[in-house]
MDAnalysis code that builds the backbone (N, CA, C; Angstrom):
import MDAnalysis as mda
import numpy as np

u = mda.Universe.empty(570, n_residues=190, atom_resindex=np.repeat(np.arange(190), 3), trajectory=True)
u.add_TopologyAttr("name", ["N", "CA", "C"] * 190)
u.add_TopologyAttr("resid", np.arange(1, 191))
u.add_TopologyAttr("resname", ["UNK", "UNK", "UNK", "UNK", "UNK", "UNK", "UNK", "UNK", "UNK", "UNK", "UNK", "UNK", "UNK", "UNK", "UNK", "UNK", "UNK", "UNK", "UNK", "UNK", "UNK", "UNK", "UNK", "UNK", "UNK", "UNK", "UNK", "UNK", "UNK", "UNK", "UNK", "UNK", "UNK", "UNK", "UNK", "UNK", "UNK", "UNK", "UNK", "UNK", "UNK", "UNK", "UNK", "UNK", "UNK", "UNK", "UNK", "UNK", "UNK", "UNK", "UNK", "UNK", "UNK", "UNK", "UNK", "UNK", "UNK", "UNK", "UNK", "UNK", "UNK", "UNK", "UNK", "UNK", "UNK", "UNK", "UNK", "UNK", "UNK", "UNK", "UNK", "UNK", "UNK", "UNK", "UNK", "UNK", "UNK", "UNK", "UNK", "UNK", "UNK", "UNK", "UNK", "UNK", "UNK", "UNK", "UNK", "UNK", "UNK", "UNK", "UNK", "UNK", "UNK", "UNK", "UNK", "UNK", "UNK", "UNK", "UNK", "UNK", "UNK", "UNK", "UNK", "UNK", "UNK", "UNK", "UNK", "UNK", "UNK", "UNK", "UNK", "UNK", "UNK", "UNK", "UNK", "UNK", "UNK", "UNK", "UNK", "UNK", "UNK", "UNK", "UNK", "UNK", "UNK", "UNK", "UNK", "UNK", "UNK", "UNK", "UNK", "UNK", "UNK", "UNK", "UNK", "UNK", "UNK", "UNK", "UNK", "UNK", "UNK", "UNK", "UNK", "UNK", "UNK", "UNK", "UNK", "UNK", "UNK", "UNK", "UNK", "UNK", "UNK", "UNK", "UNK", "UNK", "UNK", "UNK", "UNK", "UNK", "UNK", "UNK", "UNK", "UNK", "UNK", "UNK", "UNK", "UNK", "UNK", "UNK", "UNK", "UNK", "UNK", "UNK", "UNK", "UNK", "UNK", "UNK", "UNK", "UNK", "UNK", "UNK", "UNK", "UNK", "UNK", "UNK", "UNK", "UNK", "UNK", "UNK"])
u.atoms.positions = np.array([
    [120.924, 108.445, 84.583],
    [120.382, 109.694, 85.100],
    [119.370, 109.390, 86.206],
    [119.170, 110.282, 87.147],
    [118.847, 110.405, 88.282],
    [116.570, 109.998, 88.014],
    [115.955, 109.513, 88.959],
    [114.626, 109.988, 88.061],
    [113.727, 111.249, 88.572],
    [113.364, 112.092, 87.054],
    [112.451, 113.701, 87.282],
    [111.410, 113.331, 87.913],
    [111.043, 114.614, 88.191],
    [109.596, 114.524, 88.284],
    [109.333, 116.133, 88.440],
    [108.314, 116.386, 86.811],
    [107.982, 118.023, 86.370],
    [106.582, 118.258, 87.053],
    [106.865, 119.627, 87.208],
    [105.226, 119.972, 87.812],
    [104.866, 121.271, 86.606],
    [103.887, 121.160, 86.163],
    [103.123, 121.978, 85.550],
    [101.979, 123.154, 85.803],
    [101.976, 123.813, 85.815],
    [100.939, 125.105, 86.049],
    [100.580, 125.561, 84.993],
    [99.053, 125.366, 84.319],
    [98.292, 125.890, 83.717],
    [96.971, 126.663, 84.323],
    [96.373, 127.584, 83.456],
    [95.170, 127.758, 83.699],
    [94.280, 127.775, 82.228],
    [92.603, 127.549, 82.880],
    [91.919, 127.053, 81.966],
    [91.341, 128.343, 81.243],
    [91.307, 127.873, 79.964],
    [90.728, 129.189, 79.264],
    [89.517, 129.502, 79.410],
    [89.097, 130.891, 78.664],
    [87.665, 131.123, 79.232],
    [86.228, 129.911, 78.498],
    [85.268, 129.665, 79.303],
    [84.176, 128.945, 78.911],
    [85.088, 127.149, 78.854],
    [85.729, 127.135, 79.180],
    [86.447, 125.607, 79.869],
    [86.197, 125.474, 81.197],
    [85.827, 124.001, 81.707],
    [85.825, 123.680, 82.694],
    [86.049, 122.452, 82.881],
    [87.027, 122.022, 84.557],
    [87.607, 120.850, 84.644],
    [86.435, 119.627, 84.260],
    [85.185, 120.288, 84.778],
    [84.345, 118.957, 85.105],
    [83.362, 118.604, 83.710],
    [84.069, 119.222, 82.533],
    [83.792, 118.632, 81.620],
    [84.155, 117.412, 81.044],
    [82.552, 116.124, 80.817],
    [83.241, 115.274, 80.658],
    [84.208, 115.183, 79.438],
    [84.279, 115.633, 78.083],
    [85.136, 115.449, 77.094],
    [86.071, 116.280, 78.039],
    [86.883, 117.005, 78.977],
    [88.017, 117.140, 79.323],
    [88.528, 116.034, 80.077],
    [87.586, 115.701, 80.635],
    [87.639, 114.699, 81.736],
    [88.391, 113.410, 81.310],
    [87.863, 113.211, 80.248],
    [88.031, 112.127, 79.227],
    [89.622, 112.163, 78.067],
    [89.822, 113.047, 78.054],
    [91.396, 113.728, 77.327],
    [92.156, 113.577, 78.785],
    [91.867, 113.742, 79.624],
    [93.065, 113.897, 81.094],
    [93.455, 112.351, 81.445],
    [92.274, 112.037, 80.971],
    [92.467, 110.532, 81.158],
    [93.288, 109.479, 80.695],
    [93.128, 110.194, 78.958],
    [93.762, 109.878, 78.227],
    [95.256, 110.133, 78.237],
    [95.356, 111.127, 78.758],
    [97.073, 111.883, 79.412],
    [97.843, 111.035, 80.017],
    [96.818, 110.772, 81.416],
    [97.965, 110.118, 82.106],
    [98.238, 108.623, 81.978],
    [96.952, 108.478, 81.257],
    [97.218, 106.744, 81.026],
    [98.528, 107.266, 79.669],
    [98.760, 107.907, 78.944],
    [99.505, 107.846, 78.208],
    [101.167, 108.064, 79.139],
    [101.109, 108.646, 79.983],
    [102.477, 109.062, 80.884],
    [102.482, 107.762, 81.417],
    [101.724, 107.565, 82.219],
    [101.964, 105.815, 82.981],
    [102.686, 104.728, 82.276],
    [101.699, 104.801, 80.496],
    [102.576, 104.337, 79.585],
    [104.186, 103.974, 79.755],
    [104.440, 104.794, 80.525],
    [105.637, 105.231, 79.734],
    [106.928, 105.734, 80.876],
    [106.090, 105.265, 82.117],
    [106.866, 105.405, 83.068],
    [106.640, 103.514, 83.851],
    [106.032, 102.873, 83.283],
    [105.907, 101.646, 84.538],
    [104.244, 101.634, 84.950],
    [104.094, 99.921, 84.454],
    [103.179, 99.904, 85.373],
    [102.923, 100.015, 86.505],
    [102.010, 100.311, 86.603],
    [101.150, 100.943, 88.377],
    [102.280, 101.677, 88.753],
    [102.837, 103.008, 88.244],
    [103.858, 103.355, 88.990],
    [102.989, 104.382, 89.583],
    [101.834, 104.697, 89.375],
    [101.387, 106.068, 90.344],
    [102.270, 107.089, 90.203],
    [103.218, 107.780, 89.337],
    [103.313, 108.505, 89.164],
    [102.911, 109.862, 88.091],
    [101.775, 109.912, 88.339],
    [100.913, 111.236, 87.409],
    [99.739, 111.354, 88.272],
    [99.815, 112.780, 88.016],
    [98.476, 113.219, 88.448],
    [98.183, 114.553, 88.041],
    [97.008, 115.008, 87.919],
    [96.110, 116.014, 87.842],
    [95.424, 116.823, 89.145],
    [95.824, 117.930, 89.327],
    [95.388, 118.739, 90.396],
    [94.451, 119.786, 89.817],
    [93.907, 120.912, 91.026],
    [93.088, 121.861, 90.976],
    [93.258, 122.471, 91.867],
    [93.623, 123.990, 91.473],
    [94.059, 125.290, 92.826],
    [92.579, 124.951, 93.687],
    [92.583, 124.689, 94.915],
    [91.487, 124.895, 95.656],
    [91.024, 126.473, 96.241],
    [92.083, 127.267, 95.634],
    [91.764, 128.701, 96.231],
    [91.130, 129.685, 94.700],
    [91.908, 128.767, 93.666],
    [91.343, 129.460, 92.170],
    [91.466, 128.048, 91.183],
    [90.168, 128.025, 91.247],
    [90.238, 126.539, 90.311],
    [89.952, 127.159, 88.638],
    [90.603, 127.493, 88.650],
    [91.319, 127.609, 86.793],
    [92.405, 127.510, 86.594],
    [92.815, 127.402, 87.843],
    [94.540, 126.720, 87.667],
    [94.732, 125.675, 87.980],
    [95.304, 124.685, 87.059],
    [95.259, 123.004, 87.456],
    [96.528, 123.185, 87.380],
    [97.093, 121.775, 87.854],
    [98.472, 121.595, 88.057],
    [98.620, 120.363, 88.071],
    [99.470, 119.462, 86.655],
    [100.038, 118.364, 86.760],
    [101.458, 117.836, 87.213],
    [101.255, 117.004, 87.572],
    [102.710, 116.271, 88.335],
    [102.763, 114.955, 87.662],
    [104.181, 114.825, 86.958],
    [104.141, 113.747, 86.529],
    [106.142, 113.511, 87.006],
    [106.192, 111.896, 86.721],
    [107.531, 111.619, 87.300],
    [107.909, 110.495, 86.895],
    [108.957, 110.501, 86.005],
    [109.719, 109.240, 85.469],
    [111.052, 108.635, 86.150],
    [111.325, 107.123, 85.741],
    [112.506, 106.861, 86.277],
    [113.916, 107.672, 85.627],
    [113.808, 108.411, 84.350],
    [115.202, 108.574, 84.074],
    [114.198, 110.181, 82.792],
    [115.286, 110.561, 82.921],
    [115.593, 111.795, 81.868],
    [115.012, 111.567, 80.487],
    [115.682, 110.274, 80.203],
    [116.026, 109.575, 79.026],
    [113.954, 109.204, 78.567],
    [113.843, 108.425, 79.669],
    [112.099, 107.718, 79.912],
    [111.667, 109.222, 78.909],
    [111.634, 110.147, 79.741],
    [110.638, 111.538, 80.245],
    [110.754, 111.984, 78.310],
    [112.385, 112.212, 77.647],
    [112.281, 112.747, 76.739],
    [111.672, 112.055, 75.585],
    [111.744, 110.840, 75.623],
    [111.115, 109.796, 74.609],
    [109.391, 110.076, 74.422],
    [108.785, 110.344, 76.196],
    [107.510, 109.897, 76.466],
    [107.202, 111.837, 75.946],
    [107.957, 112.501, 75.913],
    [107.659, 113.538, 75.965],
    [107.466, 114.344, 74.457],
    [108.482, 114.162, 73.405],
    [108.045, 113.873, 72.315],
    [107.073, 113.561, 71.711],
    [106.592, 112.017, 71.554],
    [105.264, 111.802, 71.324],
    [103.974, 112.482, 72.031],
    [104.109, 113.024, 73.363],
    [102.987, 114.194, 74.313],
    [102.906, 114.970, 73.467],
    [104.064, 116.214, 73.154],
    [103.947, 116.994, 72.110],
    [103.467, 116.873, 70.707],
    [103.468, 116.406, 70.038],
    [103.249, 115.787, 68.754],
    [101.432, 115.346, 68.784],
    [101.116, 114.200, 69.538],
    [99.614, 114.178, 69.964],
    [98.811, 114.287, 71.081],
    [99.480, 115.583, 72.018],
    [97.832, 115.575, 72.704],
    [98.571, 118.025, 73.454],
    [99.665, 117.714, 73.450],
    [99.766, 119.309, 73.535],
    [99.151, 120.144, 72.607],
    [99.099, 120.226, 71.471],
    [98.315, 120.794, 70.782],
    [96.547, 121.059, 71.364],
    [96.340, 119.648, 71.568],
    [94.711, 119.814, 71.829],
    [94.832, 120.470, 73.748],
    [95.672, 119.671, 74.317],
    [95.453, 120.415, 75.559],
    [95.775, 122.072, 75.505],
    [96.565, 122.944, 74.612],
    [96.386, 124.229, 74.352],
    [94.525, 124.222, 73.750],
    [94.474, 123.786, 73.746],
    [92.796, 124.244, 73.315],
    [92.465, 124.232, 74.561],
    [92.530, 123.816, 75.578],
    [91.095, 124.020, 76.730],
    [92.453, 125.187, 77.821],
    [93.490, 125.100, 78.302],
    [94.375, 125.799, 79.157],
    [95.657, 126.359, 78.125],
    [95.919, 127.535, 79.629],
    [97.169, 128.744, 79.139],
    [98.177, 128.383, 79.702],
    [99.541, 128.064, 79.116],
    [100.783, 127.429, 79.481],
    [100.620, 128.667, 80.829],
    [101.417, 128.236, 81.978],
    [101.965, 129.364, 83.377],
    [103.457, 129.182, 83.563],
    [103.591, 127.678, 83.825],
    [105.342, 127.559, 84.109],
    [105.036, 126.197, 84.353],
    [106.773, 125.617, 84.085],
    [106.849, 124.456, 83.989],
    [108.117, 124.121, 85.049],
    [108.559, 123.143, 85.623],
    [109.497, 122.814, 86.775],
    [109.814, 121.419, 86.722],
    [111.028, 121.284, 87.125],
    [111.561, 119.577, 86.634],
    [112.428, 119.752, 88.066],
    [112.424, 118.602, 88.617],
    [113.307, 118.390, 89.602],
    [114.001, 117.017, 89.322],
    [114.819, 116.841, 89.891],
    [115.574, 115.481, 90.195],
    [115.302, 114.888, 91.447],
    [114.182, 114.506, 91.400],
    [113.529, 113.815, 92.634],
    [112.766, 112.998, 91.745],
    [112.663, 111.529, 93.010],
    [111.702, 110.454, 92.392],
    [110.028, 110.540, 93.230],
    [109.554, 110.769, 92.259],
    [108.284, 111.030, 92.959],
    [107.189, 110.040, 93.643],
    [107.813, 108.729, 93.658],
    [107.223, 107.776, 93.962],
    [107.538, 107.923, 96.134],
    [108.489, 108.624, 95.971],
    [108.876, 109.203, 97.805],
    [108.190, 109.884, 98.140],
    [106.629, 110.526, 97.266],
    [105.705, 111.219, 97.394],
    [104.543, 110.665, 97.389],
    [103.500, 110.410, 98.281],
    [102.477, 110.143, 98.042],
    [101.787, 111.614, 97.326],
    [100.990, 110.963, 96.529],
    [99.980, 111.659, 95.378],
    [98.997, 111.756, 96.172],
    [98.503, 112.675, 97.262],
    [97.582, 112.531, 98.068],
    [96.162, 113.415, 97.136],
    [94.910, 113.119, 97.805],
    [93.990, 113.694, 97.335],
    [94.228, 115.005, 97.746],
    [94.994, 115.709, 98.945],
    [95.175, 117.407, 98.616],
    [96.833, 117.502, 99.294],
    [97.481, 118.364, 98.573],
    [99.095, 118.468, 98.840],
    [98.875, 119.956, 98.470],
    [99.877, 120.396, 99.210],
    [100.906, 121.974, 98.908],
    [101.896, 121.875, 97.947],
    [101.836, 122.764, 96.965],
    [103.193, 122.858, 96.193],
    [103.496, 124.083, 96.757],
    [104.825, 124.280, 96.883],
    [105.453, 125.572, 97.369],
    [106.539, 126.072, 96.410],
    [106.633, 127.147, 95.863],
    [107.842, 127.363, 95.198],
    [108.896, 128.586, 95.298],
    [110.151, 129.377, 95.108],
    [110.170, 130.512, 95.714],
    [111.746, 130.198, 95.679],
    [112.512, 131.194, 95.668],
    [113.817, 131.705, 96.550],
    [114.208, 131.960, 97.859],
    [115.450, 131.607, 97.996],
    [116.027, 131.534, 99.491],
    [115.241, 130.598, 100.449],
    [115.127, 129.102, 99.941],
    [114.178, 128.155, 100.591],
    [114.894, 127.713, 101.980],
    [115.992, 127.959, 102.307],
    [116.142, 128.204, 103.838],
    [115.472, 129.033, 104.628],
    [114.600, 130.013, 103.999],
    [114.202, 130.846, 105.200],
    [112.891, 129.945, 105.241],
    [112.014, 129.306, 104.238],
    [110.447, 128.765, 104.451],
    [110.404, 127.531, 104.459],
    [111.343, 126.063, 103.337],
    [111.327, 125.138, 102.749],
    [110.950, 124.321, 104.445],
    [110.513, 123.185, 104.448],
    [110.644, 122.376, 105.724],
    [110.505, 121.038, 105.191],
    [111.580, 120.023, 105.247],
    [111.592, 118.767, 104.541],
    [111.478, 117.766, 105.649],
    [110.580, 118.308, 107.024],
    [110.337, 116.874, 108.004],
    [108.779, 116.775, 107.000],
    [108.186, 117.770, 106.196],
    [106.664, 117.544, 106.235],
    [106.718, 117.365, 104.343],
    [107.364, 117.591, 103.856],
    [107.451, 117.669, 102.249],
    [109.013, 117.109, 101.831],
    [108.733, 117.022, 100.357],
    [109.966, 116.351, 99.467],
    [110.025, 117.631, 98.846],
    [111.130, 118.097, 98.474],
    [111.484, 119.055, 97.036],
    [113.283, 119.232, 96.480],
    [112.878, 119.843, 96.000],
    [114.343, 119.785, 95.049],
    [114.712, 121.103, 94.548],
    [116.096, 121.571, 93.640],
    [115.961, 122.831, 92.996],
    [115.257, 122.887, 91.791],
    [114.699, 124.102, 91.243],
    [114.380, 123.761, 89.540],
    [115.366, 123.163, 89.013],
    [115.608, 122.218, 87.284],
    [116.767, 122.436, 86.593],
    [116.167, 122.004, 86.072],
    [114.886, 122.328, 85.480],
    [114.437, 122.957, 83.638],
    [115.263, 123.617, 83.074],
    [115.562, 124.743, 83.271],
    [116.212, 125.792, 82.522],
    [117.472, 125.134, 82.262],
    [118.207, 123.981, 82.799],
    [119.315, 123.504, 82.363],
    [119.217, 122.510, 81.407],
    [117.870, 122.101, 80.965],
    [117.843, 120.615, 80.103],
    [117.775, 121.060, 78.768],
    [118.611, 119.977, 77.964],
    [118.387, 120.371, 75.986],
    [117.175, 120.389, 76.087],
    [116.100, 119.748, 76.543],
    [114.507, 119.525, 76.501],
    [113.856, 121.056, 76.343],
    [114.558, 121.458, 77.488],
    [113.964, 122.851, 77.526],
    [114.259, 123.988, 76.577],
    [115.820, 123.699, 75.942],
    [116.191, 124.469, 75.278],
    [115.455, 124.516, 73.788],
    [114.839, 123.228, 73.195],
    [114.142, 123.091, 72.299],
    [112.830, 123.392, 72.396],
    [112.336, 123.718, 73.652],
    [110.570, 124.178, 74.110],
    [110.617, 125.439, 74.366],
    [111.347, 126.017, 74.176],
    [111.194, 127.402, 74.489],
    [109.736, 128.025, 73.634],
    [109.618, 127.510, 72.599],
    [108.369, 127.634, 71.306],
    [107.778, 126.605, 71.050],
    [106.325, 126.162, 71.372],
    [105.555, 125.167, 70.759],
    [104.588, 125.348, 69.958],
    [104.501, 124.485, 69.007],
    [103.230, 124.744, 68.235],
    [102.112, 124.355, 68.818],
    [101.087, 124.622, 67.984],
    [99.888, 124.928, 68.511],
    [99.261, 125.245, 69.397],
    [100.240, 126.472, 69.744],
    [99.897, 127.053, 70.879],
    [100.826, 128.631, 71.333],
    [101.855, 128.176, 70.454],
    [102.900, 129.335, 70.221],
    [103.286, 129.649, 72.327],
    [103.340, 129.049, 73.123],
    [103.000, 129.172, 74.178],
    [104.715, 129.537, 74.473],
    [105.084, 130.568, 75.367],
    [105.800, 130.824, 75.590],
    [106.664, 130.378, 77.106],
    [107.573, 129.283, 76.900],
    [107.901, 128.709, 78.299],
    [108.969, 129.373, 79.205],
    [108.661, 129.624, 80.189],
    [109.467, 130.773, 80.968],
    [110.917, 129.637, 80.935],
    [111.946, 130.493, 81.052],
    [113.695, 130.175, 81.538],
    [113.797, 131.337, 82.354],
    [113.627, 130.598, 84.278],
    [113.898, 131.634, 84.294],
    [115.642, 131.554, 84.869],
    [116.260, 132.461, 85.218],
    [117.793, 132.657, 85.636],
    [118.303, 132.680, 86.964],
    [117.504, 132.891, 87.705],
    [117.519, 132.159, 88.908],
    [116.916, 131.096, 89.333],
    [117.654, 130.635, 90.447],
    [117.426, 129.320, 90.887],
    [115.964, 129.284, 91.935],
    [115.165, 128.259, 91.731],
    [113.643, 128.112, 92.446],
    [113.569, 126.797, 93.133],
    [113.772, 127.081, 94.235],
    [113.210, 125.639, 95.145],
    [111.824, 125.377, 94.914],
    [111.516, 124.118, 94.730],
    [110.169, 123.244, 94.224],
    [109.492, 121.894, 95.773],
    [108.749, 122.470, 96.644],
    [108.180, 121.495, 97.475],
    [107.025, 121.434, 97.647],
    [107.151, 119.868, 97.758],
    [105.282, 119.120, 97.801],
    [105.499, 118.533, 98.519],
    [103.870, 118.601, 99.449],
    [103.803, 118.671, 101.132],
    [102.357, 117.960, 101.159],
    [101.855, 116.985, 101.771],
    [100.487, 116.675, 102.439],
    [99.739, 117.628, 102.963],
    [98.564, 117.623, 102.371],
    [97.777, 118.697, 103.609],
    [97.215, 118.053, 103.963],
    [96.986, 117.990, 105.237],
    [95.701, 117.511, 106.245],
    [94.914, 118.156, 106.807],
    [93.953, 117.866, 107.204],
    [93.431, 119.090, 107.878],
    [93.741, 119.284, 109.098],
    [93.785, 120.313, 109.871],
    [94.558, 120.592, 111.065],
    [96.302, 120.737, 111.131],
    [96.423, 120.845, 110.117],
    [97.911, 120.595, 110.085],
    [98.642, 121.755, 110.049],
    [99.332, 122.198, 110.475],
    [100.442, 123.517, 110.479],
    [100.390, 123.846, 109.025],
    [99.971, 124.750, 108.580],
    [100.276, 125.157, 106.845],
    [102.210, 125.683, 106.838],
    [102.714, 124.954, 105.554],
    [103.829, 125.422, 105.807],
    [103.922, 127.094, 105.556],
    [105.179, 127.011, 105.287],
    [106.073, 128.659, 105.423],
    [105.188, 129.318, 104.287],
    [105.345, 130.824, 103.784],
    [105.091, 131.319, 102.893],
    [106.320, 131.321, 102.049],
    [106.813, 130.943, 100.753],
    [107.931, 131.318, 99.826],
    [108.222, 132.146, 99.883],
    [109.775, 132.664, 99.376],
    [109.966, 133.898, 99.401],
    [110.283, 134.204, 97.971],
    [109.705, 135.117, 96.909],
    [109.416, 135.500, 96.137],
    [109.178, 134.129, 95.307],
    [108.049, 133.335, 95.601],
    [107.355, 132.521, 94.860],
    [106.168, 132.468, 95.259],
    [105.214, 131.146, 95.581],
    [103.907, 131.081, 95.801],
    [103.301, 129.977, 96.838],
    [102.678, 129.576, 97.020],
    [102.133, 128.302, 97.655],
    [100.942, 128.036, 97.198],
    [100.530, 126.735, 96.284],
    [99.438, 126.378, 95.865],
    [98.945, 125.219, 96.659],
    [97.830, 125.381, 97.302],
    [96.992, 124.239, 97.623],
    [95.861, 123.627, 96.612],
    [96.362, 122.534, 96.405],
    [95.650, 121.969, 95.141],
    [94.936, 120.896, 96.072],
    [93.513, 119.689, 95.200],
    [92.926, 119.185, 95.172],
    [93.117, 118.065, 94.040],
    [93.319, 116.506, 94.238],
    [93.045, 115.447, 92.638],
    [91.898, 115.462, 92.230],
    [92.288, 115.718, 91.291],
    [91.017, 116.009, 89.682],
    [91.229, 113.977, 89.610],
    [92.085, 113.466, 89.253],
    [93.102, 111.936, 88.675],
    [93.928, 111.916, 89.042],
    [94.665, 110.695, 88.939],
    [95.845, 110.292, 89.128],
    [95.689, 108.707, 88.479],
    [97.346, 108.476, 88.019],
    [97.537, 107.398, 87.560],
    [98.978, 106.970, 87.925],
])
């Protein structure tokens, strides 16, 4: 199998904050646990922060194979999803078939997401892919998690997924069309 790489959208619950050190210290614990489990020094994980609404963080993480992701993903669930439902509110979850190592993990990137990505998508300045969460057994078994009862969207149409460098001065890309554009900030990375 090809290798993922899921992006996550949460936001933080009320009286949580990123720059707490015991959160600080659990995130840490996250991605050193994903790194685990994808390759040393693979640099693929990281932790973001909406720079326009920072209660929405956004992780990116990216394995070599399907197979890696469901093994490493299991044990996630089991010990540390539970406690990360204690500080954030599931939003949506996204899996592509892209290797994310063709991405630099920059200290600030665009995620873009949305329908009909011919009219906005631009792949001289970003990498992306289609969703196909909604197609994995993975997903079909997460639809319900405990400790957290968190409800994971399927949705039925198809969502182009792109991550883009921001620089400053730089052309902001397109607006999505019926999706969003998040400019995030690294909280971590591993």
């Amino acid at each position: 199998m090809p290798p993922i790489t899921k992006f996550w959208l949460s936001t933080l619950k009320n009286e949580q904050s990123v720059n707490s050190p015991v959160f600080l210290q659990f995130i840490s614990e996250i991605l050193d646990f994903c790194a685990s489990h994808s390759g040393p020094g693979s640099g693929m994980h990281a932790f973001y922060q909406d720079i326009n609404n920072p209660s929405r963080l956004f992780m990116i993480t990216g394995y070599p194979s399907q197979e890696l992701n469901t093994a490493a993903d299991k044990i996630y669930a089991e010990e540390y999803l539970p406690r990360m439902f204690d500080y954030v509110q599931h939003v949506w979850l996204k899996q592509l078939d892209m290797d994310i190592t063709t991405v630099r993990l920059d200290e600030k990137v665009v995620v873009a997401y949305g329908k009909n990505p011919s009219q906005w998508k631009d792949e001289k300045k970003g990498f992306g892919g289609w969703d196909v969460w909604p197609k994995t057994a993975q997903a079909e078994k997460n639809t319900q998690v405990e400790g957290g009862n968190q409800n994971f969207e399927i949705a039925a149409d198809q969502v182009w997924v792109q991550i883009s460098r921001l620089e400053d001065g730089s052309a902001d890309p397109a607006e999505p069309t019926e999706g969003e554009k998040l400019y995030l900030h690294k909280v971590m990375s591993r």
